[in-house]
C-alpha positions as CSV (number, residue, x, y, z in Angstrom):
1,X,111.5,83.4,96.0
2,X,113.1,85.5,98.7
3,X,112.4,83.4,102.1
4,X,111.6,84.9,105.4
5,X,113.0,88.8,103.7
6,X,110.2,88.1,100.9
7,X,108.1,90.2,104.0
8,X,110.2,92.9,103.2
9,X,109.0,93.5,99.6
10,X,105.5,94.5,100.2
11,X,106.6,97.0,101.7
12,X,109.2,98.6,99.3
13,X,106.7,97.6,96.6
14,X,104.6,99.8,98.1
15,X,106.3,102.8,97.8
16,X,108.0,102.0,94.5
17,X,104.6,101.3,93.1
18,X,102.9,105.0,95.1
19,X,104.8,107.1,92.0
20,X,103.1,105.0,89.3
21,X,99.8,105.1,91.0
22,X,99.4,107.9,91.5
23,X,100.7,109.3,88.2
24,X,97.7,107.2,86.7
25,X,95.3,109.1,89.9
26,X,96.5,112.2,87.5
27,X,95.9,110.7,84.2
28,X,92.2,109.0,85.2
29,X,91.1,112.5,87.2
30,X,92.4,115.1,84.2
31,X,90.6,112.6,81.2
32,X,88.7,110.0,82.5
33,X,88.4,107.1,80.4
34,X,87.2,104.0,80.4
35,X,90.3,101.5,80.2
36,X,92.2,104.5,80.1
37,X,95.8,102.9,79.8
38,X,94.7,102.5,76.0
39,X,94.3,105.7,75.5
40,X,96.9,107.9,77.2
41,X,99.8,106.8,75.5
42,X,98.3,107.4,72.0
43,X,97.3,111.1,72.5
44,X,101.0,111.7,73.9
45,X,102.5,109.8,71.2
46,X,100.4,108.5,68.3
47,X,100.0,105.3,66.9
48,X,102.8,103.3,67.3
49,X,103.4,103.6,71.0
50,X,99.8,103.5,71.5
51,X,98.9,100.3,70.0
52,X,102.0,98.4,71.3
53,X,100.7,100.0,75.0
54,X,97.0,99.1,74.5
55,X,97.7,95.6,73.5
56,X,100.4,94.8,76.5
57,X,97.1,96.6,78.8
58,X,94.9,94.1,77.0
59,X,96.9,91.0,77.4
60,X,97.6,91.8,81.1
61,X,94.4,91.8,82.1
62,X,93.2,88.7,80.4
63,X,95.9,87.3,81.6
64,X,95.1,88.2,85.1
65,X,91.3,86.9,85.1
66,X,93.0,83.2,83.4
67,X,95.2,82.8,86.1
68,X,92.8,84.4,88.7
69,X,90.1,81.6,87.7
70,X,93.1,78.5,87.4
71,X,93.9,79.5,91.1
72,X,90.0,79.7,92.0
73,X,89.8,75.8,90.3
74,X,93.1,74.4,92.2
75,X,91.8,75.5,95.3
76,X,88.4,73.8,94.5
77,X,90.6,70.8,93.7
78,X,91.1,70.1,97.4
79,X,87.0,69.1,97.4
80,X,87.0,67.7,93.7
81,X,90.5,66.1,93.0
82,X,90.0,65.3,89.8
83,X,90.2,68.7,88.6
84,X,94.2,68.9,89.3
85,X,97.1,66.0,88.9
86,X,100.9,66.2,88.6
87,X,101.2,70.1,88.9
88,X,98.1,71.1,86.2
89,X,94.0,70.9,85.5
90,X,93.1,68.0,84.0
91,X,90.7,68.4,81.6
92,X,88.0,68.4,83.6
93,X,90.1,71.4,85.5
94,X,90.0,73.2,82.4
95,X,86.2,73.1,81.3
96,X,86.1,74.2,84.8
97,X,87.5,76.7,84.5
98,X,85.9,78.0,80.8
99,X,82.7,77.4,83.3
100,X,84.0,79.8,85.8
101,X,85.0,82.5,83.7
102,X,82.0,82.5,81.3
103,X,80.0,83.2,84.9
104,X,82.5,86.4,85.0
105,X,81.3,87.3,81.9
106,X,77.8,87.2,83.2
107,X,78.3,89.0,85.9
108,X,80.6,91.8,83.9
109,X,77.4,92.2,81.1
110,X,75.4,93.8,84.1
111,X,75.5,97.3,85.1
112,X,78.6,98.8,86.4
113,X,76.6,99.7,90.1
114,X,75.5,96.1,90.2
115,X,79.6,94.9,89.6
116,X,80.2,97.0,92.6
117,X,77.7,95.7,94.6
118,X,79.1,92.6,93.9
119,X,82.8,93.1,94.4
120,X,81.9,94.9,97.9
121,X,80.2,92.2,99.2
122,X,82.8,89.8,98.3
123,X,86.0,92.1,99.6
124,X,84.5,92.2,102.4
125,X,84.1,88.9,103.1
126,X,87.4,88.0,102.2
127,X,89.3,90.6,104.3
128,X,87.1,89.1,107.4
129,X,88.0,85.4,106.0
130,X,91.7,86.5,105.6
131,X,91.8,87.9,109.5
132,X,90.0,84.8,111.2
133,X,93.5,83.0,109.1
134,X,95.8,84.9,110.5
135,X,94.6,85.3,114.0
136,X,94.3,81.4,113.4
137,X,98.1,80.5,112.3
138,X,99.8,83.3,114.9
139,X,98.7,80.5,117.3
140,X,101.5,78.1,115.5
141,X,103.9,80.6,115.3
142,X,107.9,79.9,115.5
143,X,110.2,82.6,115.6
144,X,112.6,79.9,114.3
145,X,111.4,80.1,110.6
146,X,112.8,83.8,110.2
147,X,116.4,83.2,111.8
148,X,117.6,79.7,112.1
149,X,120.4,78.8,109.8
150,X,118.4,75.5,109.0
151,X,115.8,77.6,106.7
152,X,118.8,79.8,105.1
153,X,118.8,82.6,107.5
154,X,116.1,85.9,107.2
155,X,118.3,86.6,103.9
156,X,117.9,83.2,102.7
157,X,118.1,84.0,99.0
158,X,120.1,86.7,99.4
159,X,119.3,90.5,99.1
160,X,119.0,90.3,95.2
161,X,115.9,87.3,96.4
162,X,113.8,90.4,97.3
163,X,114.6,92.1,94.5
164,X,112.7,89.2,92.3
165,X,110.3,88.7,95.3
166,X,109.4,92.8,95.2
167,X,108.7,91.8,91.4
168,X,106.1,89.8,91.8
169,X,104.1,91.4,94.0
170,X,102.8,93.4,91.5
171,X,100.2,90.7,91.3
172,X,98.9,91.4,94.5
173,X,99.0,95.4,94.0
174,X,98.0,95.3,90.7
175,X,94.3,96.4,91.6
176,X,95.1,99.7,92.0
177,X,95.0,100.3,88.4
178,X,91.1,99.3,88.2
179,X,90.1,102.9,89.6
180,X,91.2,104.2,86.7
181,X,89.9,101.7,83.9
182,X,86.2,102.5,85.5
183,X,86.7,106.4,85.5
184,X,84.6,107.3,83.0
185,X,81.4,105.5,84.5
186,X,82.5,107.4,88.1
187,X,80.4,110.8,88.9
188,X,83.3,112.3,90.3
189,X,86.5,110.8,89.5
190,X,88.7,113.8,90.8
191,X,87.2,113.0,94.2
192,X,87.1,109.5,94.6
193,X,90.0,108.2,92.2
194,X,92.3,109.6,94.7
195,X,91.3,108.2,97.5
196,X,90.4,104.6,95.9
197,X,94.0,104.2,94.5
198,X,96.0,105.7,98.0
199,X,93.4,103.1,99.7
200,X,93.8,100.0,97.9
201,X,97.7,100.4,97.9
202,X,97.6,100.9,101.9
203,X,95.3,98.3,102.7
204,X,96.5,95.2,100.3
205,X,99.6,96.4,101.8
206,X,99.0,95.8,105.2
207,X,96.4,92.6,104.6
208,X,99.6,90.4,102.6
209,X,102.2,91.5,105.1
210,X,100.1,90.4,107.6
211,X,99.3,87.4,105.5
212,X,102.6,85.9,104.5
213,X,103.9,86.9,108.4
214,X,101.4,85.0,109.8
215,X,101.8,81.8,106.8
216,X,106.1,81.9,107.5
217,X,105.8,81.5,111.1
218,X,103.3,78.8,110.8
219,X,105.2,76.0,108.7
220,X,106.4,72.9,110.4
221,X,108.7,71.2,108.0
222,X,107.8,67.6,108.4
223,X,104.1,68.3,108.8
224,X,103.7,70.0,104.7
225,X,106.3,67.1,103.3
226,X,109.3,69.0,102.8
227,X,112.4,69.0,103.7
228,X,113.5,72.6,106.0
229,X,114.8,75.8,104.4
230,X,112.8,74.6,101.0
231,X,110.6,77.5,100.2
232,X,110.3,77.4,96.8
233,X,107.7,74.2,97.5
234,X,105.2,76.2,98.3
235,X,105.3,78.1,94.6
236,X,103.7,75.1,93.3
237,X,101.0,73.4,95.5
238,X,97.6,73.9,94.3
239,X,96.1,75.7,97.7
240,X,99.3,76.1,99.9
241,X,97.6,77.5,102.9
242,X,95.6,73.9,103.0
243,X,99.0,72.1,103.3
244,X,100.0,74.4,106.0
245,X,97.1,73.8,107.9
246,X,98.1,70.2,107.6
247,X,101.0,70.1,109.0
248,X,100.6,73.0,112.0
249,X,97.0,72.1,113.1
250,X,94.9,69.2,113.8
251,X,91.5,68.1,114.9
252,X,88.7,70.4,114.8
253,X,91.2,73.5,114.3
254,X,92.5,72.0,111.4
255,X,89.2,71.5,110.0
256,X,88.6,74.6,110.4
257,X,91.6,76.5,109.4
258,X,91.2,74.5,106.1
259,X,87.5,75.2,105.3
260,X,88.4,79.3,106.3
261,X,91.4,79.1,104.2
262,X,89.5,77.6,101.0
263,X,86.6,79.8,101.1
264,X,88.6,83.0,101.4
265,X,90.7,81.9,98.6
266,X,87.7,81.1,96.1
267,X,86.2,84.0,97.2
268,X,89.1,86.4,96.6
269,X,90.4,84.6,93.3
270,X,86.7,85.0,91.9
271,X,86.0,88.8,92.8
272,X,89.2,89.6,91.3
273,X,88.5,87.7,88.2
274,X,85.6,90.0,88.0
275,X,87.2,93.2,88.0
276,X,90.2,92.2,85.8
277,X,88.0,90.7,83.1
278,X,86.1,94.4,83.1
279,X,89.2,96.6,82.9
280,X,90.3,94.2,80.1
281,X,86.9,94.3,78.3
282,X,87.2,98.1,78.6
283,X,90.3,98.3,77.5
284,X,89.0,96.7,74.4
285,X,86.4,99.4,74.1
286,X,89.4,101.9,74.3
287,X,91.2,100.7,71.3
288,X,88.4,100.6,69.5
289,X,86.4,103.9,70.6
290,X,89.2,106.5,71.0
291,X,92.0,105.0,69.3
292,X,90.9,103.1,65.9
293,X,92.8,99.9,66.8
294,X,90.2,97.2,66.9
295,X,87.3,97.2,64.2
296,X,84.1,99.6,65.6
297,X,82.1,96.6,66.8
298,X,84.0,96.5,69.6
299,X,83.1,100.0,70.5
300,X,79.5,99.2,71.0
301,X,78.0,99.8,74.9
302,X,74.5,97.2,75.4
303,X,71.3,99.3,76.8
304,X,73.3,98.5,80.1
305,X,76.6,100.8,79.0
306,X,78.6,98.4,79.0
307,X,81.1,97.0,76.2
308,X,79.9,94.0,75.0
309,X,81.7,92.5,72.6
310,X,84.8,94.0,74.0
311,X,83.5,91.6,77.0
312,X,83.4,88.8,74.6
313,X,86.5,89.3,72.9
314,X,88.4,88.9,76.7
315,X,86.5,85.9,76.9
316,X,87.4,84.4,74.2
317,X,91.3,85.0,74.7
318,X,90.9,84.3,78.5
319,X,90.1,80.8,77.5
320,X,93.3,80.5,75.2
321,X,95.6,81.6,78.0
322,X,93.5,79.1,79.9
323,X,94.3,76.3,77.3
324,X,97.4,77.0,76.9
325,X,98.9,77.6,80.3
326,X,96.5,75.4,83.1
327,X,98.2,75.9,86.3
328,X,98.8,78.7,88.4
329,X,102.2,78.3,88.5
330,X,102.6,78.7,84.4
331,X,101.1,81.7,84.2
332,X,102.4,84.0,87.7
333,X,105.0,85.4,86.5
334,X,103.9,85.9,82.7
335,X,100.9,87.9,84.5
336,X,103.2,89.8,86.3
337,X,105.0,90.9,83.9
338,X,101.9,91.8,81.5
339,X,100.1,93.9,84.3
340,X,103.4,96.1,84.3
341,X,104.4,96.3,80.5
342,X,101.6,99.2,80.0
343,X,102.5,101.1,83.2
344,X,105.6,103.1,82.3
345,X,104.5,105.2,78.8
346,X,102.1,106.4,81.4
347,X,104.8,108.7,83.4
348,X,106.1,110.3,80.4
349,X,102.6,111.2,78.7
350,X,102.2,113.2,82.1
351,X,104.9,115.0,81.8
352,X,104.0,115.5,78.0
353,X,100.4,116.9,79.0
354,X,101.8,118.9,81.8
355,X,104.0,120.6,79.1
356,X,101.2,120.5,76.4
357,X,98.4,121.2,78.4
358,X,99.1,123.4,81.3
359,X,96.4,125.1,81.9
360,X,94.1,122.0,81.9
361,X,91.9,121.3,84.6
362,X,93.6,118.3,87.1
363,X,91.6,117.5,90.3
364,X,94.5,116.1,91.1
365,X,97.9,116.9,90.5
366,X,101.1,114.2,91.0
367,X,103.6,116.1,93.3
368,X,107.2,117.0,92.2
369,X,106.2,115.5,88.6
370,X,109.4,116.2,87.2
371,X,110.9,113.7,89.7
372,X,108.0,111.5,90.3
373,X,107.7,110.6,86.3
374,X,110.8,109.4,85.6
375,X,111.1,107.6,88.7
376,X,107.5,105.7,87.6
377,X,108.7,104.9,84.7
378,X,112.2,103.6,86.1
379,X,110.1,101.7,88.6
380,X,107.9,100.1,86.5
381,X,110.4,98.9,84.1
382,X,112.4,98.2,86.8
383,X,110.5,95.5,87.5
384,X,109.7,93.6,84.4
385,X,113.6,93.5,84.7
386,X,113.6,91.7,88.2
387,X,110.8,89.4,87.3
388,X,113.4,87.5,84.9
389,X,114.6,86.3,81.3
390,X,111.7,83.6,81.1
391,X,108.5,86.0,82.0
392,X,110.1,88.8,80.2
393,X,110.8,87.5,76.8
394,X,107.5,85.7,76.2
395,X,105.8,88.7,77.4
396,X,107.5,91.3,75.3
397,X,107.1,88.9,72.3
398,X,103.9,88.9,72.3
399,X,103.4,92.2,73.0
400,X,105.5,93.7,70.1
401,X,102.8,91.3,68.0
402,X,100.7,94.2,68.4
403,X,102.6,95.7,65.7
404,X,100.6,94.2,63.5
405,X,96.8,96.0,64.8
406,X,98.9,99.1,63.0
407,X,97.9,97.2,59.8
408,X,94.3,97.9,60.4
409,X,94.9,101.9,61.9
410,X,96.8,102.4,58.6
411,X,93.5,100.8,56.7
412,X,91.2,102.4,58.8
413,X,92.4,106.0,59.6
414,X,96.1,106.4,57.9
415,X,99.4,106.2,59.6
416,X,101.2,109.1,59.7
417,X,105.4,109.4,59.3
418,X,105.1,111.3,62.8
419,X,103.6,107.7,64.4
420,X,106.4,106.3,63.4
421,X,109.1,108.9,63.7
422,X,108.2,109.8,67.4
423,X,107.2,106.4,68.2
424,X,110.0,104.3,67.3
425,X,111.6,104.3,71.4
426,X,109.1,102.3,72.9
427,X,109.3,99.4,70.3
428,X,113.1,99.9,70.6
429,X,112.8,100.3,74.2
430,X,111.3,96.5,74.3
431,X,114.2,95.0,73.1
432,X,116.7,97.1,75.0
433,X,115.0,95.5,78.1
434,X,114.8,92.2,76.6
435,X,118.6,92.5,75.5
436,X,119.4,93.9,79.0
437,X,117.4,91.1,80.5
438,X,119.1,88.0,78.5
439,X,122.6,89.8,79.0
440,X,121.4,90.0,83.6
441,X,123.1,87.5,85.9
442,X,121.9,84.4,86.7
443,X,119.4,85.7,90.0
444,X,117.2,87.4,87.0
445,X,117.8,84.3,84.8
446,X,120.1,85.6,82.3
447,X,123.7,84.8,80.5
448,X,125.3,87.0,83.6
449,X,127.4,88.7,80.9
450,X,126.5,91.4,83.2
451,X,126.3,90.1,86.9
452,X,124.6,91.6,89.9
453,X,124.0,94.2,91.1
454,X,125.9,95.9,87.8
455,X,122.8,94.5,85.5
456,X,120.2,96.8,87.9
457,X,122.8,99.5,87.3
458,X,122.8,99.1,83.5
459,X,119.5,98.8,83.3
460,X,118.9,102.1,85.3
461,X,120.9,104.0,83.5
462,X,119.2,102.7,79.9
463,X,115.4,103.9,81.4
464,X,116.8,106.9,82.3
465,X,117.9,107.1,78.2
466,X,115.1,105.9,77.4
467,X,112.8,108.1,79.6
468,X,114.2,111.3,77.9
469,X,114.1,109.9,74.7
470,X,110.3,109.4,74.7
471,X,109.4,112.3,76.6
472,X,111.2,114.6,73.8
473,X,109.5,112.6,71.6
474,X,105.8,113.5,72.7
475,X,106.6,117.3,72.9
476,X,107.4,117.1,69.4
477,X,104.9,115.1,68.3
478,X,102.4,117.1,70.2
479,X,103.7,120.2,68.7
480,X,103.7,118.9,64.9
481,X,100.2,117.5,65.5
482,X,99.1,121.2,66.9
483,X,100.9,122.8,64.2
484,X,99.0,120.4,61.4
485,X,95.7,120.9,63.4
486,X,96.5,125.2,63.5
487,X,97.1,125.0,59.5
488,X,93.7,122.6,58.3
């Protein structure tokens, strides 16, 4: 997507992404809850903005174990090749892959210590996998892929190719979120949220940097069947660090680098299958528990605490995605985008609470909120923006479907005029950025009525709108729902 300067946005995703973190690090230490994402929004806001943001949290992360486990399947395709042909599963790829996810399930019905256990072991032997691969391909390395002219230069999509590129590595930092979906069965969130979050943000920093520096270097043209400068091959191979084995190594080191490269990547798609499919089961539990969304049955903990048929409910809509999407390559940027859709309301019910609530106690506190907030919520809608027309629309299609859970709320507890009346910028916010985004130039994949970089522009200015719109919105709502409370 960006070439030799796609290095450059882990880094700045980084510390665009540090603000939203750790505005969550805030959220998850002041009320811990489990699937949390749900529920913050709803007690800034009410209803409306609340199911619309617990349904986009819900579909991102059963998005994220579907194309977690596809990835987990096309790189067992290199030992079973009849489980991937002409770009997709087969069939046999996709029962598979239903196989491979119902053994998440298993493991996400156990107790949460025993999930830890689990993911531990298997981080650990992933980062150790993922070093032995890079130490591995710095032996092939050529200076040539990150400046000759024949591969387009460093800047070989342009600056505006990071922008898209800084996007999508959301999928790789998404994880810091997880923390914070598992507060509530923490002993001491304040403590260890903190830490977790600023931990997992440094360290997956540092691992794909060194990752995709060592994988660049490595390539020889010929040796992966394409022709030089062509980068955007590699978006679509079924286990691309395989082919690049191929073509830089041979003999016993090949062998090798292939068998190293496999096993880290089946091992690494699978534990984070894990830990998506139980913040999306707990999410689940959140709509149902603390905000009347989904019937009660999907409140219900098993003797183990854990929510089971919320856990069966991301099973069974991990297996649609699944069916209807079965490659990788489908799904990325759809994932993407639904791992960020629930991120910004979070900034402005901080700021909300802060006002609200400001004597409550907070274990941790989000520096220079008044700055940080709105630049989270910028951020985070920043990039849906840069991940492009395609992703985008589908996405906020089907999250805006949520509408429709208000149905039950209504049925259930009652909808209120002040859901609607203080809730009414987020849905409207959707389709500004999906107006925004089909109105973007061409390097986002829209109309360029508006073309770069006077689309980023727009859209900043619009969040900013958009930010103070729903943060004037919570105060009010907050202060007619303690005025209604103060009178019963």
């Amino acid at each position: 997507m960006a070439g030799p300067a796609g290095l450059l946005s882990w880094p700045i995703a980084m510390l665009l992404l540090f603000p939203v973190a750790l505005t969550y690090v805030e959220l998850g230490a002041m009320w811990p809850r489990a699937g949390g994402v749900a529920y913050y929004p709803t007690k800034s806001h009410g209803a409306l903005v609340g199911v619309l943001n617990g349904w986009g949290a819900f579909l991102g992360y059963v998005l994220a174990p579907a194309s977690i486990i596809i990835a987990f399947v096309e790189y067992l395709s290199y030992f079973f090749p009849p489980l991937f042909s002409n770009g997709n599963l087969t069939g046999l790829g996709v029962a598979a892959s239903i196989g491979a996810i119902f053994t998440v399930f298993l493991i996400n019905i156990l107790r949460i210590k025993r999930i830890g256990d689990i993911n531990n072991l298997l981080t650990v032997l992933t980062v150790v996998l993922i070093v032995i691969l890079v130490g591995a391909l710095l032996f092939f390395f050529d200076s040539s892929n990150f400046t000759s002219s024949q591969v387009g230069g460093f800047f070989a999509f342009g600056g505006s190719g990071v922008f898209v590129a800084t996007s999508v590595t959301v999928y790789g930092y998404g994880g810091f979120r997880q923390p914070i979906d598992y507060a509530e069965e923490l002993k001491d969130p304040g403590r260890s949220l903190p830490r977790a979050v600023i931990a997992t943000m440094l360290i997956v920093a540092l691992i794909y940097f060194l990752e995709s520096f060592a994988f660049a270097g490595a390539i020889r043209w010929n040796g992966v069947g394409t022709t030089v400068g062509n980068w955007g091959y590699f978006y679509t191979l079924p286990y691309p660090f395989v082919t690049l084995a191929k073509g830089a190594a041979s003999g016993s080191v090949l062998t090798l680098l292939i068998l190293v490269a496999i096993i880290a990547a089946l091992i690494a798609s699978y534990k984070d299958g894990i830990i998506y499919f139980g913040g999306a089961s707990r999410v689940g539990n959140t709509m149902s528990r603390y905000d009347n969304f989904f019937p009660p049955v999907f409140s219900r903990l098993n003797r183990r605490g854990v929510p089971f048929i919320s856990a069966v409910l991301a099973l069974f809509v991990t297996v649609i995605f699944i069916l209807l999407f079965p490659s990788f390559s489908s799904l990325f940027s759809i994932v993407v985008d639904g791992l960020l859709v629930s991120y910004a309301p979070g900034a402005i019910s901080l700021a909300v609470f802060r006002r609200y609530y400001p004597k409550e106690k907070r274990p941790y506190l989000l520096p220079a909120y008044k700055v940080l907030a709105p630049v989270s919520f910028i951020v985070a809608s920043l990039l849906i923006f840069w991940s492009g027309w395609t992703a985008t629309h589908i996405l906020i299609i089907a999250v805006l479907i949520g509408v429709l859970f208000l149905l039950y709320y209504h049925h259930r507890v009652g909808l209120k005029a002040s859901d609607i009346k203080y809730g009414i910028w987020y849905p409207v916010y959707f389709i500004a950025v999906l107006a925004i985004s089909y109105s973007s130039s061409t390097t986002f994949g829209g109309k360029n009525y508006i073309p770069f970089p006077y689309d980023t522009v727009v859209f900043i200015i619009a969040m900013i709108v958009f930010y103070v719109w729903g943060y004037y919105s919570g105060v009010r709502f907050m202060e007619e729902r303690g005025a209604a409370e103060a009178s019963a």
